[in-house]
C-alpha positions as protocol buffer text, in pm:
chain_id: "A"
residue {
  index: 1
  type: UNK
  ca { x: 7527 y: -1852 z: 2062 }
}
residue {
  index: 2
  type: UNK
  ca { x: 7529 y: -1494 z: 2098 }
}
residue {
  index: 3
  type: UNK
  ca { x: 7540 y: -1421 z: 1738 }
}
residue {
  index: 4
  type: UNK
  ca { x: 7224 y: -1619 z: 1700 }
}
residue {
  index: 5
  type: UNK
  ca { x: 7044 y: -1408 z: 2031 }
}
residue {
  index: 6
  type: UNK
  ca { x: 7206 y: -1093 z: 1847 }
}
residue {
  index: 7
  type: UNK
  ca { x: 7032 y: -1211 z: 1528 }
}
residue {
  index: 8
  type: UNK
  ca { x: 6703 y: -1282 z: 1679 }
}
residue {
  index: 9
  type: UNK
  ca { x: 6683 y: -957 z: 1899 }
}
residue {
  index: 10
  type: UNK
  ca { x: 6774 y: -735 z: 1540 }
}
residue {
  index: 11
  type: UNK
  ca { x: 6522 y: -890 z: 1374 }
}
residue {
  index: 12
  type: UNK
  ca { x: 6281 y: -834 z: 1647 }
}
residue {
  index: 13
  type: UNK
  ca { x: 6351 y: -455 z: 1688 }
}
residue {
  index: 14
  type: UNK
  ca { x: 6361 y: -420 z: 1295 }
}
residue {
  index: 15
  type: UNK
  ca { x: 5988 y: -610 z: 1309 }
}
residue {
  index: 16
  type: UNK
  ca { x: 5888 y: -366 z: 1553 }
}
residue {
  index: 17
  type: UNK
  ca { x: 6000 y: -58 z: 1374 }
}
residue {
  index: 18
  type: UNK
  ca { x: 5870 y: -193 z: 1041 }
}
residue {
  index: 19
  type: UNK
  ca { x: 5550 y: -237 z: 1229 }
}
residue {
  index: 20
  type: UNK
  ca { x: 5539 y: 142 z: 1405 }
}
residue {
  index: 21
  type: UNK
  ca { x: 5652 y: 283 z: 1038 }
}
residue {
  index: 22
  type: UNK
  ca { x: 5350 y: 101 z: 829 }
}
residue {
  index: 23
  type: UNK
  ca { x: 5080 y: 203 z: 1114 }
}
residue {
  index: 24
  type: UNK
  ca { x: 5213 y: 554 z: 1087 }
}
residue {
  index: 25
  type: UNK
  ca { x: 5218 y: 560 z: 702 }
}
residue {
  index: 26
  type: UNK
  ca { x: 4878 y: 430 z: 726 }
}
residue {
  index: 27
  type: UNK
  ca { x: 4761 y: 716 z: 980 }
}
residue {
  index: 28
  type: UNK
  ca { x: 4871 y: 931 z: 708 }
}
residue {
  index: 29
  type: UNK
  ca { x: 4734 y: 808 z: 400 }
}
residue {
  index: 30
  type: UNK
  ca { x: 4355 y: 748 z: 595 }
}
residue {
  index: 31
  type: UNK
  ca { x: 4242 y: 1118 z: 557 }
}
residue {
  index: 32
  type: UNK
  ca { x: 4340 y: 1048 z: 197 }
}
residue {
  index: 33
  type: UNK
  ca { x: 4169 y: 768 z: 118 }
}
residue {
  index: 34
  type: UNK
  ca { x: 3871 y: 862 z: 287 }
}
residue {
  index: 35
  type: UNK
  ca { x: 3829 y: 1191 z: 136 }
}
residue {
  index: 36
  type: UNK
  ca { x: 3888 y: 996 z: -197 }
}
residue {
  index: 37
  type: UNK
  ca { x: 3582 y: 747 z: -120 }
}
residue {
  index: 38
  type: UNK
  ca { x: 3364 y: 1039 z: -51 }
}
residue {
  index: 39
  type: UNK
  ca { x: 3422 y: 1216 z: -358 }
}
residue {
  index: 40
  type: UNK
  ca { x: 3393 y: 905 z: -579 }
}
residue {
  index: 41
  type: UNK
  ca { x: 3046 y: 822 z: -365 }
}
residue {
  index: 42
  type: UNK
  ca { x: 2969 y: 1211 z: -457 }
}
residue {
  index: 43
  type: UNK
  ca { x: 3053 y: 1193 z: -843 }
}
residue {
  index: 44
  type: UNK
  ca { x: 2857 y: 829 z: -883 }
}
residue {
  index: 45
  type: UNK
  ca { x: 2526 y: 1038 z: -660 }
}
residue {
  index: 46
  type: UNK
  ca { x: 2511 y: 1338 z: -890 }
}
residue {
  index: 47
  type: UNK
  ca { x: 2574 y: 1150 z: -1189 }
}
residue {
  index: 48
  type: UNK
  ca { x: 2260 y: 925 z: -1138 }
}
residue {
  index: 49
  type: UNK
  ca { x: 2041 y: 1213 z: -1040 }
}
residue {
  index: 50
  type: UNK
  ca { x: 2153 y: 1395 z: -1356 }
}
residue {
  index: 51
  type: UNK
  ca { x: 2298 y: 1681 z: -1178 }
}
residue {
  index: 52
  type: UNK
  ca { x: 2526 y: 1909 z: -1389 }
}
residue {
  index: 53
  type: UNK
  ca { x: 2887 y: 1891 z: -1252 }
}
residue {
  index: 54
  type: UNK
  ca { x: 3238 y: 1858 z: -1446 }
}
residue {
  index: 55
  type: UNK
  ca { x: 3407 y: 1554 z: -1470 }
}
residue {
  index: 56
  type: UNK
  ca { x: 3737 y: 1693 z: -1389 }
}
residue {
  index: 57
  type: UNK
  ca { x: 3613 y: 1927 z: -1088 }
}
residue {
  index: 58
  type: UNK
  ca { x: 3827 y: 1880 z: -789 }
}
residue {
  index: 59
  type: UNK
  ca { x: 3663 y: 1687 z: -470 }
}
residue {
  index: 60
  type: UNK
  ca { x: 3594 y: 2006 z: -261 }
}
residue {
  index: 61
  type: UNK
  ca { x: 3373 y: 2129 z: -574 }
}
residue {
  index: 62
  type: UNK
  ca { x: 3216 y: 1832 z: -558 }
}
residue {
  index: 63
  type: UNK
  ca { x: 3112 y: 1811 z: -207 }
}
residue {
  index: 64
  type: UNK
  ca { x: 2988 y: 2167 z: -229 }
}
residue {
  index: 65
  type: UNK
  ca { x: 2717 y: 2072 z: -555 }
}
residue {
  index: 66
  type: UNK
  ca { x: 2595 y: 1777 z: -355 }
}
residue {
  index: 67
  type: UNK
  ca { x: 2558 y: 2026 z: -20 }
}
residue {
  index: 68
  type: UNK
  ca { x: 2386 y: 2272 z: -228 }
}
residue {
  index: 69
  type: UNK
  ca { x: 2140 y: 2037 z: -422 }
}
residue {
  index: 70
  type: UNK
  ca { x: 2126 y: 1676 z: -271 }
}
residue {
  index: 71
  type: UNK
  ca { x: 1958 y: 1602 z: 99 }
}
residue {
  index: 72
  type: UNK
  ca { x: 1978 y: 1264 z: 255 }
}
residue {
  index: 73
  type: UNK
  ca { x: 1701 y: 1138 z: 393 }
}
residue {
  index: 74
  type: UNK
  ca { x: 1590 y: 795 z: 589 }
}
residue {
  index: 75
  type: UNK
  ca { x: 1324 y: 598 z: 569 }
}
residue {
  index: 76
  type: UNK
  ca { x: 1248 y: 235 z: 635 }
}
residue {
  index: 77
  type: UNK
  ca { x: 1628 y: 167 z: 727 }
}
residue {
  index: 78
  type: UNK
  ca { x: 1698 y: 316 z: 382 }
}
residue {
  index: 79
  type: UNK
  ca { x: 1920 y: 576 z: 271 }
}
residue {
  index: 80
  type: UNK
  ca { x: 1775 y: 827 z: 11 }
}
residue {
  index: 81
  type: UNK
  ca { x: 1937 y: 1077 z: -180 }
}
residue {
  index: 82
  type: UNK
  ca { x: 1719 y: 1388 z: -316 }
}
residue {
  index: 83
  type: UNK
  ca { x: 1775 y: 1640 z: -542 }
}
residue {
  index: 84
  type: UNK
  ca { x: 1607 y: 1975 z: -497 }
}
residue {
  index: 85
  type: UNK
  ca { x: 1678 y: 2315 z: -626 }
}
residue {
  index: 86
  type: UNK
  ca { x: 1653 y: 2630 z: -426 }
}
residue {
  index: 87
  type: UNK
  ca { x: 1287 y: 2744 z: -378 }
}
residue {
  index: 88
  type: UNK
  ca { x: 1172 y: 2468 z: -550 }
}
residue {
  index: 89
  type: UNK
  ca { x: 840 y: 2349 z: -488 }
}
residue {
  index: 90
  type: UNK
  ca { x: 904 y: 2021 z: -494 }
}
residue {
  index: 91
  type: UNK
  ca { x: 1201 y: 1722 z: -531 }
}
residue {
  index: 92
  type: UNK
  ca { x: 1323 y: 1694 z: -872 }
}
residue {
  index: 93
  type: UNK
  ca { x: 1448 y: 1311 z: -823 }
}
residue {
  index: 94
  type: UNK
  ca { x: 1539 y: 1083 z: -600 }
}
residue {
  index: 95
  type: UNK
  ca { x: 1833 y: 846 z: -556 }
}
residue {
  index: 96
  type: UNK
  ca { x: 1870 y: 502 z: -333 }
}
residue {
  index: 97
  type: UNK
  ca { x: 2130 y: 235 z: -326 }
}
residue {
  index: 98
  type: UNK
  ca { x: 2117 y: -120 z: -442 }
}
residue {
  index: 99
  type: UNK
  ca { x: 2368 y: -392 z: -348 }
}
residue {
  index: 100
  type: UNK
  ca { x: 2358 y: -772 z: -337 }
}
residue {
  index: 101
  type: UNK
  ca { x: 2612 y: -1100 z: -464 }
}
residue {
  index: 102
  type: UNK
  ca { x: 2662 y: -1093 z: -851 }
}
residue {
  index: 103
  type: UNK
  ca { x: 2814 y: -1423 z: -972 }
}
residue {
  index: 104
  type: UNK
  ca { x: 3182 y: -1364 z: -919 }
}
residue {
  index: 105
  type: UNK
  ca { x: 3155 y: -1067 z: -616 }
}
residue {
  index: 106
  type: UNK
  ca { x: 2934 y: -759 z: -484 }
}
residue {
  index: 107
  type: UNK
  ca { x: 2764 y: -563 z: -723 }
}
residue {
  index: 108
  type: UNK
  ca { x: 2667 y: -203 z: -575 }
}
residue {
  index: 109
  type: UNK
  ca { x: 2509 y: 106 z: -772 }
}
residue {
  index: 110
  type: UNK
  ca { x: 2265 y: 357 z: -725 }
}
residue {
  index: 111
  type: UNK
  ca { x: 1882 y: 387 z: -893 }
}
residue {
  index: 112
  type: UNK
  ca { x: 1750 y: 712 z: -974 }
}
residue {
  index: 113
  type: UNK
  ca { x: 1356 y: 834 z: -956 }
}
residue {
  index: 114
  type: UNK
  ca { x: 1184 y: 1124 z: -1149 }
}
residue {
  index: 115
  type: UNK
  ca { x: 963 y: 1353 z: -896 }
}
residue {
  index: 116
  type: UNK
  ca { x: 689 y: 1096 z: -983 }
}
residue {
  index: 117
  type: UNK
  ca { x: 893 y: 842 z: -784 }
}
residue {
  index: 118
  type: UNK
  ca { x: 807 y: 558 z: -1067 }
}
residue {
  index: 119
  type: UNK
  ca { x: 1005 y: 626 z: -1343 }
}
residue {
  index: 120
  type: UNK
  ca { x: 1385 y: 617 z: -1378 }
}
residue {
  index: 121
  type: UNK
  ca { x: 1604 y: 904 z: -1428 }
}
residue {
  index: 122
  type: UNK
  ca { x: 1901 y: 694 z: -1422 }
}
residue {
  index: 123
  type: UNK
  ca { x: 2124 y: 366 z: -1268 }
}
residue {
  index: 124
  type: UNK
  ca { x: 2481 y: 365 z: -1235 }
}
residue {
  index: 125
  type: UNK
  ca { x: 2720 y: 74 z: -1094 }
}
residue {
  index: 126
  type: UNK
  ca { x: 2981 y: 139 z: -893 }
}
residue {
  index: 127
  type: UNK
  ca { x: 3102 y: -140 z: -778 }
}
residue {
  index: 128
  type: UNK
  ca { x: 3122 y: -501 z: -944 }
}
residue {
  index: 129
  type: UNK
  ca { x: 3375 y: -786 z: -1035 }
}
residue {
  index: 130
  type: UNK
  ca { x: 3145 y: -972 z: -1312 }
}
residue {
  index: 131
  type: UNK
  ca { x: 3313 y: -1096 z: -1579 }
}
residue {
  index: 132
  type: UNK
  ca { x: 3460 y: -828 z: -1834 }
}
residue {
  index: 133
  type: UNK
  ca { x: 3283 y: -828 z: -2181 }
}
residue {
  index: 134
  type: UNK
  ca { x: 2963 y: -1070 z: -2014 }
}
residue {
  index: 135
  type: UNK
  ca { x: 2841 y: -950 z: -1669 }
}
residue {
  index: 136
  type: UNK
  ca { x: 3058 y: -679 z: -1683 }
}
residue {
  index: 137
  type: UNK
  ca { x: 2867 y: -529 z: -1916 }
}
residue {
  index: 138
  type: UNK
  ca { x: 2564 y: -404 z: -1666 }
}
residue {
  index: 139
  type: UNK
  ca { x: 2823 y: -80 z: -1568 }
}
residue {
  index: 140
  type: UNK
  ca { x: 2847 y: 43 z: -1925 }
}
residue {
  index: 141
  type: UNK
  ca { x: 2634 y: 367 z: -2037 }
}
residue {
  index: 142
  type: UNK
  ca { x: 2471 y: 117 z: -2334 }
}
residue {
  index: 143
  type: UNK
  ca { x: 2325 y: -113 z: -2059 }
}
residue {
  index: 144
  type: UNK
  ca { x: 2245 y: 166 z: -1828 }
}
residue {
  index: 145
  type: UNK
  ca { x: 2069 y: 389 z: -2079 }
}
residue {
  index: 146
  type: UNK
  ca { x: 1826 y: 82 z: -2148 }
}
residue {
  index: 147
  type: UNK
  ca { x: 1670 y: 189 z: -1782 }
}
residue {
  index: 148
  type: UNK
  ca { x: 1615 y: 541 z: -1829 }
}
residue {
  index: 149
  type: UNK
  ca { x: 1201 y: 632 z: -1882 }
}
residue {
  index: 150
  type: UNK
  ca { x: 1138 y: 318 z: -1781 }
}
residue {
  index: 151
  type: UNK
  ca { x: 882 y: 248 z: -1461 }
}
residue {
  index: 152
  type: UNK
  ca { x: 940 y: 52 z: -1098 }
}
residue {
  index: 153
  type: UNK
  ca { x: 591 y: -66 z: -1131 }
}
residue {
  index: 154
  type: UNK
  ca { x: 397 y: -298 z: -1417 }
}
residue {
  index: 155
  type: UNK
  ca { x: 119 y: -217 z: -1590 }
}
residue {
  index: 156
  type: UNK
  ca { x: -97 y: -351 z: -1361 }
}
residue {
  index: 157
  type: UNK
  ca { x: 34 y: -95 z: -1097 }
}
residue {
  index: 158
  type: UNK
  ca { x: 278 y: -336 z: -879 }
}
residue {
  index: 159
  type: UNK
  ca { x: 597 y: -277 z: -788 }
}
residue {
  index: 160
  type: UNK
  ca { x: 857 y: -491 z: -955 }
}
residue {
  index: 161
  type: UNK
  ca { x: 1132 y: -464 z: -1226 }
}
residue {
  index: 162
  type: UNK
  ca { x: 1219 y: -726 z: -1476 }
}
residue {
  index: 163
  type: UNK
  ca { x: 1531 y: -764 z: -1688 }
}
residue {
  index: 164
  type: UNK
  ca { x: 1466 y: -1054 z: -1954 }
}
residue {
  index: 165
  type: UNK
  ca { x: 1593 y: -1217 z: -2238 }
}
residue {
  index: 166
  type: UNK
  ca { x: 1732 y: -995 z: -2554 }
}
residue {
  index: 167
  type: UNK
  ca { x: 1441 y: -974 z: -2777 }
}
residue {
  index: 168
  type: UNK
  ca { x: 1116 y: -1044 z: -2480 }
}
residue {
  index: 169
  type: UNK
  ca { x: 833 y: -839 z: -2516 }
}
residue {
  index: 170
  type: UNK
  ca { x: 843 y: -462 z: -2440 }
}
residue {
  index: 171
  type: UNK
  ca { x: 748 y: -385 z: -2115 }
}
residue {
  index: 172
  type: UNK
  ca { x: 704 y: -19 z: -1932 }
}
residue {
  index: 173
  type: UNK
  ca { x: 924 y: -227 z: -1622 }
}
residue {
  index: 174
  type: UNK
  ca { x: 1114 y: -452 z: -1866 }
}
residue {
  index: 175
  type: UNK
  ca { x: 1462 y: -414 z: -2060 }
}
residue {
  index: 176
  type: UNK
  ca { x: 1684 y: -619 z: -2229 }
}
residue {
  index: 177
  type: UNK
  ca { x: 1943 y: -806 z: -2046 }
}
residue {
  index: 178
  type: UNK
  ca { x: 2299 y: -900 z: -2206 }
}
residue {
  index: 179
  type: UNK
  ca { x: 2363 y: -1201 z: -2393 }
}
residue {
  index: 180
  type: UNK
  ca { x: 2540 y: -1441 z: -2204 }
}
residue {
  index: 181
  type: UNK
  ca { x: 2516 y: -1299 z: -1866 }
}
residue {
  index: 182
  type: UNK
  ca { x: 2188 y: -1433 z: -1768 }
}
residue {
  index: 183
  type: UNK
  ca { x: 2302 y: -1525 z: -1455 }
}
residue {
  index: 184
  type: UNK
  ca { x: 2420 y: -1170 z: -1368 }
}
residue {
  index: 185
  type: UNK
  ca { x: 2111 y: -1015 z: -1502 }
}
residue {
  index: 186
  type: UNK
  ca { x: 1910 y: -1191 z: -1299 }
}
residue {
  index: 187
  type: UNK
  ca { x: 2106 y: -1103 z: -965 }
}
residue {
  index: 188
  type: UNK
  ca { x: 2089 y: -751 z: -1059 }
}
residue {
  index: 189
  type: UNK
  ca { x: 1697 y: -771 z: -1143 }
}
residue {
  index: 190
  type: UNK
  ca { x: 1652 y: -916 z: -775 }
}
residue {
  index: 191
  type: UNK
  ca { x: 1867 y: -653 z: -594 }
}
residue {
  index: 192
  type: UNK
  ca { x: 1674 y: -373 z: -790 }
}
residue {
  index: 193
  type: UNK
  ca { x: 1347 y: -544 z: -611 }
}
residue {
  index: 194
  type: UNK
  ca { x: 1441 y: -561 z: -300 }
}
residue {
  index: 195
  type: UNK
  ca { x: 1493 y: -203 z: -333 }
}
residue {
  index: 196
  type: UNK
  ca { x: 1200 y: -101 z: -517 }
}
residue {
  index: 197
  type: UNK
  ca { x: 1010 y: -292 z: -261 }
}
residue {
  index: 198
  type: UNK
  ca { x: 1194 y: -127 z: 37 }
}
residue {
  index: 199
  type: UNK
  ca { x: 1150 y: 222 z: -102 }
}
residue {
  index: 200
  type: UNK
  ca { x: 778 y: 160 z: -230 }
}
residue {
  index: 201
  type: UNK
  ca { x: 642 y: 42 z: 144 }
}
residue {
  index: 202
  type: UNK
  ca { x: 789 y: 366 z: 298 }
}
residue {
  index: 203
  type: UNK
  ca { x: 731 y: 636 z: 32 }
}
């Protein structure tokens, strides 16, 4: 009997100190992490605005390009990043977010605008679990590149974005979508409008 309460109660205490070490570890390791987020968040923003920066810079570099050149800004209950240069007369570009479901988890990125606001400068993914070689496709710079020059609004002047079928007709808001991941070109094409539409009523 007391071999069994002696059992129990060590167990207990080693539950509680297993518990105090992993909250402490994890106390630790936050600042970490957090810093980590930030300057993955700040390498995906200056990459889609086209900003200059090395690849291999060091987070604290980082942070200091995007304090020197990028400006948040709100507007509409969205988040906008832009990209100015000292003393210049106006924004070179500007960045927003994107997110919605993709077919297998969240898909997240970032949609770059010239100074005209209308055409792209650039899209980057930055988050997605589509399928590798299919939907997984939309993060890679072959994909991406297909968006760059291209316009938020049709020729007929409204807002909208279309990704269609390899091999549709050209369009100034149209590109190619992959083969075989219809499904996750589509879920992109309708988180890009909801953006568009977002940034186009406030601008």
């Amino acid at each position: 009997m007391k071999g069994n309460v002696y059992t129990l109660c060590f167990a207990a205490a080693l539950g509680v100190v297993c518990s105090l070490l992993l909250t402490a570890v994890g106390g630790f390791t936050a600042p970490y992490k957090e810093a980590n987020a930030l300057a993955e968040e700040t390498r995906n923003i200056l990459k889609v605005l086209d900003i200059p920066f090395d690849e291999k810079a060091p987070a604290r570099e980082l942070l200091t390009i995007r304090q020197e050149f990028v400006k948040e800004e709100t507007s509409g209950g969205q988040t906008l990043y832009v990209y100015a240069r000292a003393g210049a007369a106006a924004p070179e570009a500007v960045a927003m977010r994107f997110s919605g479901p993709g077919l297998w988890g969240p898909v997240k990125g970032l949609l770059a605008l010239e100074n005209d606001r209308k055409t792209i400068r650039g899209i980057t993914f930055y988050e997605q679990e589509e399928t590798p070689g299919l939907g997984g496709e939309i993060a890679t710079e072959e994909f991406t590149a297909r968006f760059v020059g291209k316009t938020i609004v049709g020729p007929d002047g409204k807002p909208g974005f279309d990704i269609g079928m390899p091999g549709s007709p050209a369009a100034v808001n149209r590109v190619d979508g992959i083969t075989g991941a219809t499904m996750t070109c589509d879920k992109v094409e309708a988180m890009l409008n909801i953006a568009i539409e977002t940034f186009v009523k406030e601008k």
